[in-house]
N, C-alpha and C positions, 0 to 999 in steps of 0.2 A: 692414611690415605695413599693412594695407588698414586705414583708421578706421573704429570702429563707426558702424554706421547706426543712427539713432533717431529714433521715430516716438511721438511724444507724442497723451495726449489728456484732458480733461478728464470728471471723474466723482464719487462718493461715497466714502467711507471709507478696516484696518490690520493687522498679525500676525509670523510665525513661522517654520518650519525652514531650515535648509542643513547638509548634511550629507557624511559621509564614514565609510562604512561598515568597520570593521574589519577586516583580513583573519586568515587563522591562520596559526598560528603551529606551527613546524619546532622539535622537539630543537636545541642545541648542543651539540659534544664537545669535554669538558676534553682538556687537555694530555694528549700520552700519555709515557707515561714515558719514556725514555732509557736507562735502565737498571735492573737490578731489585734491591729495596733500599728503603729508607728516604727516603720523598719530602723535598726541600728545592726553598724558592721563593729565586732571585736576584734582587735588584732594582738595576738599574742604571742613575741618572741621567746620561746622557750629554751633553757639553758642545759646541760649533759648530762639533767637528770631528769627528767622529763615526765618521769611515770610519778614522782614524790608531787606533780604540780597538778592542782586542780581550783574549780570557779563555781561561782554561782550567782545568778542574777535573780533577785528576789526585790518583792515589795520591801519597803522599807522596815515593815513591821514586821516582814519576817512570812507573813501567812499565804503569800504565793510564789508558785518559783515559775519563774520564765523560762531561764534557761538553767542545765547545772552540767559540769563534767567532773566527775569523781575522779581521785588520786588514782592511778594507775590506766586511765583511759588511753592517754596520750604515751607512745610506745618511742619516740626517737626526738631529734633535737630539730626543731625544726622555726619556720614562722607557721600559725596556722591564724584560721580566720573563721569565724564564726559570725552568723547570722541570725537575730532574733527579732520578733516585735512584738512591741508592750503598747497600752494606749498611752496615746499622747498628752502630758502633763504630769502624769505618775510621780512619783516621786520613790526612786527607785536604789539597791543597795546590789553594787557588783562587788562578791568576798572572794579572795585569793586564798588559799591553803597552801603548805608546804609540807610534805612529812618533813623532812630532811631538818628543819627548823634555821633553811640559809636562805630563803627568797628563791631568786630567778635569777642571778647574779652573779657577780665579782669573778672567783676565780674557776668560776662553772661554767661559766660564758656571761652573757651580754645582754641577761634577758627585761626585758621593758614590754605594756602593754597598754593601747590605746582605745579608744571611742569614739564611734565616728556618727553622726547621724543621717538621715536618708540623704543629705545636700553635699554630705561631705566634710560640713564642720567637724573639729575636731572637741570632742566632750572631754575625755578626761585622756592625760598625757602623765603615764608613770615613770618610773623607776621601777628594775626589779629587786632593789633593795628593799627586805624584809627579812621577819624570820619565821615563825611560823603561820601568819596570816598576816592580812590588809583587808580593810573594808573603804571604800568608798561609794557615798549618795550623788547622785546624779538624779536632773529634774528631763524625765525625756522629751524629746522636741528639738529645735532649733537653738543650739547657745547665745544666738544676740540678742531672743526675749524670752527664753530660760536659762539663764546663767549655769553653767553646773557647781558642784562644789569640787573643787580639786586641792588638792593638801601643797605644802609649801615645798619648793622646790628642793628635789633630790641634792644630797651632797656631793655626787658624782656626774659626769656625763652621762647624757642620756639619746637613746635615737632622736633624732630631729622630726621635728612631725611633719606629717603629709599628707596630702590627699590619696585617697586611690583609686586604682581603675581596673576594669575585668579584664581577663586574659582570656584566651581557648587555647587548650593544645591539642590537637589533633596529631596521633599518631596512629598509623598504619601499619603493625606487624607483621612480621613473617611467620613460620610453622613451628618456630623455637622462640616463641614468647617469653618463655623464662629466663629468656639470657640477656633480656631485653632492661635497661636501667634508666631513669634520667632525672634531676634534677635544675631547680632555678635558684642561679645563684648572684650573687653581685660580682660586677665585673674583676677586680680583684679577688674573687672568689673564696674572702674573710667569711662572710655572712650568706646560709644556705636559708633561703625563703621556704622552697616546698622539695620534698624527695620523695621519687617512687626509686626505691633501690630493686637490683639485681633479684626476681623471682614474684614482681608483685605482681609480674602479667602472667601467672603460669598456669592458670586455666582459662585463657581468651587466644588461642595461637589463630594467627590470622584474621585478626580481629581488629579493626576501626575503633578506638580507644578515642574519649575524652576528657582533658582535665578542666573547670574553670577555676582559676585563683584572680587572688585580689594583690595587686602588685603599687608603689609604691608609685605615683603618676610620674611622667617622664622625666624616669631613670631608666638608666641601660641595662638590662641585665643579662644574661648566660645563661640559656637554655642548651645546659652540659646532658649528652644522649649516651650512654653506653652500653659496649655488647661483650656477654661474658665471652661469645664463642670466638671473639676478635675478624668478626665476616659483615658487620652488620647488621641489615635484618631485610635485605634483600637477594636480587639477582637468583640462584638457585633455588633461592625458599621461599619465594615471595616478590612482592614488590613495595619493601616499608618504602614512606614518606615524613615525614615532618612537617606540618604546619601550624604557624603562630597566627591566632584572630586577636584583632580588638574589638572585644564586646567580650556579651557572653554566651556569640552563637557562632558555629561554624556555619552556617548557611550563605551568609553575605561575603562575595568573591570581594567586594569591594574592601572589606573589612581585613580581607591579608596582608601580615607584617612581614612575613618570611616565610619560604618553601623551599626545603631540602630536602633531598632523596635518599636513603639508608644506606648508600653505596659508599660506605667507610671503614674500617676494621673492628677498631676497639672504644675509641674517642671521638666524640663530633660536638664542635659548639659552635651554638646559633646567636651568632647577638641581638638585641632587639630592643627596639625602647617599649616603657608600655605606657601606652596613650594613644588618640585615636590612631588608624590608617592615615598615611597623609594625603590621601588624592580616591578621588572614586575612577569607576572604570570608563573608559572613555566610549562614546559612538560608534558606532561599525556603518554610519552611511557612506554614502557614494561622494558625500560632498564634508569640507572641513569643518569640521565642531570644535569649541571654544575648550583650551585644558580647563580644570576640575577650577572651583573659584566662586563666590560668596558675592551674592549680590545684593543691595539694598534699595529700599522702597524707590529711591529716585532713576534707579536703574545703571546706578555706578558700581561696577566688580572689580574684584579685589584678586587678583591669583597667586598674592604673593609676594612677589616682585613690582607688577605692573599693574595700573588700572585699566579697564575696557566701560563703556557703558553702550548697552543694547547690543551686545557681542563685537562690537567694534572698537579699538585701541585708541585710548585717549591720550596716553600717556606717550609725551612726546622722548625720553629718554629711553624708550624700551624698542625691541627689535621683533616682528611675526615672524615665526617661521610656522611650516607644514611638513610632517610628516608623514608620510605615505609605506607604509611596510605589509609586502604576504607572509603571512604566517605559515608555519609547518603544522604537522596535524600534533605534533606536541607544542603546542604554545605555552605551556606554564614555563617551559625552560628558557623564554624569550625576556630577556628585561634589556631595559638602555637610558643612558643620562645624555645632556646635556648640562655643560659647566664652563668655566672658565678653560682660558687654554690650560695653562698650567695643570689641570685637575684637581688645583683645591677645595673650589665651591663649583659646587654643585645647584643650575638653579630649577631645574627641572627632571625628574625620574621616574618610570615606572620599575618597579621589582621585579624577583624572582614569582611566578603566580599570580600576577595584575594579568593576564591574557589567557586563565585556565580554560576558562569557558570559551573561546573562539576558536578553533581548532581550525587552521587554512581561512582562515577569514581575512580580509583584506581593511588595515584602519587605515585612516585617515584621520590625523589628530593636527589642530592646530594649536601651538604654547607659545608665550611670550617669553622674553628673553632681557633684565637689561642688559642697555646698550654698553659693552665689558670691551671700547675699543676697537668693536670689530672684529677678534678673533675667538673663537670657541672648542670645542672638543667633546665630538659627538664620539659616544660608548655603546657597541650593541653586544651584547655578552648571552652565549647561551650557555646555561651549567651544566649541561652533558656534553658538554668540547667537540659535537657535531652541527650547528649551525644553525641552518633552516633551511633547506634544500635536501637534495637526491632521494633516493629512497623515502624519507620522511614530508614532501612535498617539492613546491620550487620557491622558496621564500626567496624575496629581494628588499631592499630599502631603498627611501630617495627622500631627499630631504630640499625643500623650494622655500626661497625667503616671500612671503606674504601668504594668500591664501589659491593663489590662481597656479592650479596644478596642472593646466593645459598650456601655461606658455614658458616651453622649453629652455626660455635666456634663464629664469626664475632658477634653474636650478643649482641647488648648491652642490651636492653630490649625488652618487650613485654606487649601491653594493650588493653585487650577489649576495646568497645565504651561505656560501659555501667559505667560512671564515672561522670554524671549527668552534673554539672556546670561546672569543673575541676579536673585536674590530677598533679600532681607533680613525676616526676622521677631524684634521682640524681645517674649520672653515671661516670662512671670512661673510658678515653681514652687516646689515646698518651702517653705522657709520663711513663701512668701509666702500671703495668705488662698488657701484649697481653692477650686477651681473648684466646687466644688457648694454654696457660699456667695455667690459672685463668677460671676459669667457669665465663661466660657472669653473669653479674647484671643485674635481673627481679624480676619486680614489687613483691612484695609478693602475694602470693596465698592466698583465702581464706581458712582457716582450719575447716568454719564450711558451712555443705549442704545446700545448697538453696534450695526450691523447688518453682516450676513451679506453678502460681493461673491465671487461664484465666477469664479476664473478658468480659464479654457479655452483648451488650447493645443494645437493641430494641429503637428507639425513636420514637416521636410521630411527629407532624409538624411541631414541633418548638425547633428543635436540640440544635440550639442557647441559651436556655434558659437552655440547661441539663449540669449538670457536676456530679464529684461524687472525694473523697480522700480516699487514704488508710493512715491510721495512728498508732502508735505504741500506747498502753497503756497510755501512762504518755501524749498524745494530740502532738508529735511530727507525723508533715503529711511527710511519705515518698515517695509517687504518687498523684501528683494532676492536677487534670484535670477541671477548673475552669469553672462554665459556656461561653458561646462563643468559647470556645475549639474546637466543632462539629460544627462547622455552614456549612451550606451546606450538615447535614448527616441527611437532614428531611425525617423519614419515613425507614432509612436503618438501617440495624443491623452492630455493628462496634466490634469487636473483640482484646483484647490485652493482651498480656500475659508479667506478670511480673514476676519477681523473688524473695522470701523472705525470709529470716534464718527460722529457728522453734521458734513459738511462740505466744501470743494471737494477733489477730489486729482488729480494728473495719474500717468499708467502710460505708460511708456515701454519700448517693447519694444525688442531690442537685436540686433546681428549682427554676429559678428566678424569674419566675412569683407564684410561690406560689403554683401552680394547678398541679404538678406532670406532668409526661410526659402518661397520658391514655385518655381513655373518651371521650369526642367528639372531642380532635385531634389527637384522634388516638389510637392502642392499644400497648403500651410502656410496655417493662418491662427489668430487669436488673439476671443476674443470674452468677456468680462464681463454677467455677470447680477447684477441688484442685486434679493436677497431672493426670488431665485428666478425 
């Protein structure tokens, strides 16, 4: 590749956005049955030979088969999971094979396999110690009034059993899908659940991809993403994403664990637990709604921490607060906590992708809090390190102890969007003196003037390829705008104004092809106004 061009120069002032707009999102379809009957999930840890292992689920007598997967099916080492139904009461023979004549086991790896029934019980709990086969009868249904038969415990350690629960992964490719990897692992990364390796997306380029698997109920695990090309799978070629659902659909926003954007090299892991969402999405009205929380017949709710009944705070230990925040028009990149001062607990959060769907919407959330002494530490973090403001909308925050967002003493703080990656606020409630005795706690002011530098950008046909930074003296970049930044802005003039103290700065415009953005693709040029 051709080295970028760069064309420096000296001027005034600082700010904001880079972004990556969410795309939507497709249905996934669970498993479809196999047979009709009474659903059971198989879980099968497979050991470093993988092709030598196969199963089969048959009547007892042998004269029907349910389910089977022959020696050589299964291509790598992995967990996999399987789904079948037989009717209920059967009385029923799941047979293991090995060519190899060593099991699933020992010095192969780790391998063990279980049975689960539609509730979650667990049926039968193995060992992959064998040698060339294993037969076990199983009565299908519920274990607490059909027992299964299970054989006497393995002579070695075995996985611990568990329930399981659905996952969705949603990934969103770029135009070099082949280079595209990812696997789920355990967080020490001993034990790999499921792998799409290096070349399995190479005929879907720019393709909305999904996986469901069956994962291990809350436990954390390592959703490891990788790129052969070491570029990720956006910005110039796309705009990948990453998202983790609980369930087995991408449709429900409520149901997102985690959202990450492609904008990485070679490496990206997503931690996650898998079990449900913890919280649904909150009200967009004009007036305060109650956080996410479980109510019962008598009308007392539960959020967690506090109780309320009939939307009102019963609980005399606990603290109201109201959140008020404008969103930008990318709002999935918007998450924020509440927690202790300290930052160790955490008692209330929305994530990365809890606010996909509201684009410049204005919430109003109200969440309880207990009463932690008085002091807390309010987190508003966007994951593209530009905010919620300028160019991208005018996002602000303001956060009021109780529910009355009209009377000004109420307020605890107050922050523009222009806070780049994140924001920190620690504030005083409850316990501590009433803000209508005490002057409300806000953010500090800045003490020195900014001024206003507009930038003006002409491109030529190949936007994609244009970027430009502002940086202070000493090479510290406070605006940057990386090539692929513009893509889709071929040929248009793009406008943005930022904000900077008083002082020297140099702007350096950028071209990844090396050929400047003029000339025979077009007439490109770049131009800076200070305060108008």
């Amino acid at each position: 590749e051709d080295e970028n061009e760069e064309v420096s120069e000296l001027f005034q002032e600082k700010t904001s956005p880079t972004l990556m707009p969410a795309g939507t999102y497709a249905p996934t379809v669970s498993h479809a049955p196999t047979w009709d009957g009474y659903p059971l999930t198989l879980l099968i840890q497979l050991d470093d030979f993988s092709r030598e292992t196969g199963f089969s689920i048959t009547s007892a007598d042998k004269k029907i088969t349910y389910l089977e997967r022959r020696q050589g099916y299964y291509k790598k080492s992995q967990m996999v999971v399987e789904k079948v139904q037989i009717p209920e009461g059967v009385k029923a023979l799941l047979t293991f094979t090995d060519e190899g004549g060593d099991g699933i086991c020992c010095e192969n790896g780790h391998g063990y396999f279980q049975l689960y029934s539609d509730q979650g019980s667990l049926i039968l709990d193995e060992s992959g110690i064998f040698s060339n086969g294993v037969n076990r009868t199983f009565v299908v249904g519920e274990p607490q009034t059909l027992p299964p038969t299970v054989s006497s415990s393995p002579t070695v350690s075995v996985a611990p059993s568990f329930n399981v629960f659905p996952i969705t992964i949603a990934v969103q490719l770029d135009q070099w899908s082949d280079e595209t990897g990812f696997s789920i692992q355990s967080i020490d990364g001993s034990n790999t659940f499921y792998d799409w390796p290096t070349g399995s997306f190479s005929d879907q380029s720019s393709d909305l991809i999904f996986e469901t698997v069956l994962l291990p109920r809350d436990t954390e695990m390592n959703l490891r993403v990788t790129d052969k090309g070491g570029d990720g799978f956006c910005c110039l070629y796309g705009e990948g994403y990453v998202k983790i659902y609980a369930g087995e659909s991408a449709e429900d926003e409520s149901a997102l664990l985690a959202f990450k954007s492609a904008e990485f090299e070679s490496d990206l892991s997503i931690i996650f637990q898998a079990g449900p969402a913890p919280s649904v999405s909150p009200a967009t009205t004009s007036s305060p709604t109650d956080s996410a929380a479980k109510t019962s017949s008598n009308g007392l709710t539960s959020s967690g921490w506090c109780d309320t009944r009939n939307g009102k705070l019963v609980d005399d230990t606990c603290v109201e607060v109201t959140l008020v925040m404008e969103l930008d028009k990318f709002s999935a990149e918007t998450s924020w906590s509440i927690g202790s001062e300290d930052g160790w607990t955490t008692f209330v959060s929305r994530p990365d992708g809890y606010y996909t769907e509201m684009q410049s919407q204005k919430i109003i959330e109200t969440v309880y809090l207990p009463d932690d002494g008085g002091k807390y530490q309010f987190k508003i973090v966007d994951f593209m390190g530009d905010g919620t403001c300028c160019w991208a909308g005018n996002g602000w925050y303001s956060l009021y102890e109780g529910r009355n967002i009209e009377d000004e003493s109420s307020q605890l703080f107050y922050g523009q969007g222009d806070f780049g990656r994140e924001r920190v606020h620690i504030f005083q409630a409850g316990s501590t003196p009433s803000p209508t005795t005490s002057p409300p706690t806000h953010s500090p002011q800045p003490t020195v003037t900014k001024y206003a530098v507009e930038v003006n950008i002409k491109f030529d046909d190949y936007s994609s390829q244009t970027g430009w930074y502002i940086a202070s003296v000493d090479g510290t970049v406070l605006v940057d705008r990386p090539p692929g930044y513009y893509s889709g802005n071929d040929t248009l003039t793009v406008v943005e104004n930022v904000r900077l103290e008083p002082g020297e700065y140099q702007f350096s415009a950028l071209d990844a092809n090396g050929d400047g953005f003029c000339c025979q693709h077009g007439i490109g040029y770049y131009l800076l106004n200070f305060n108008g």
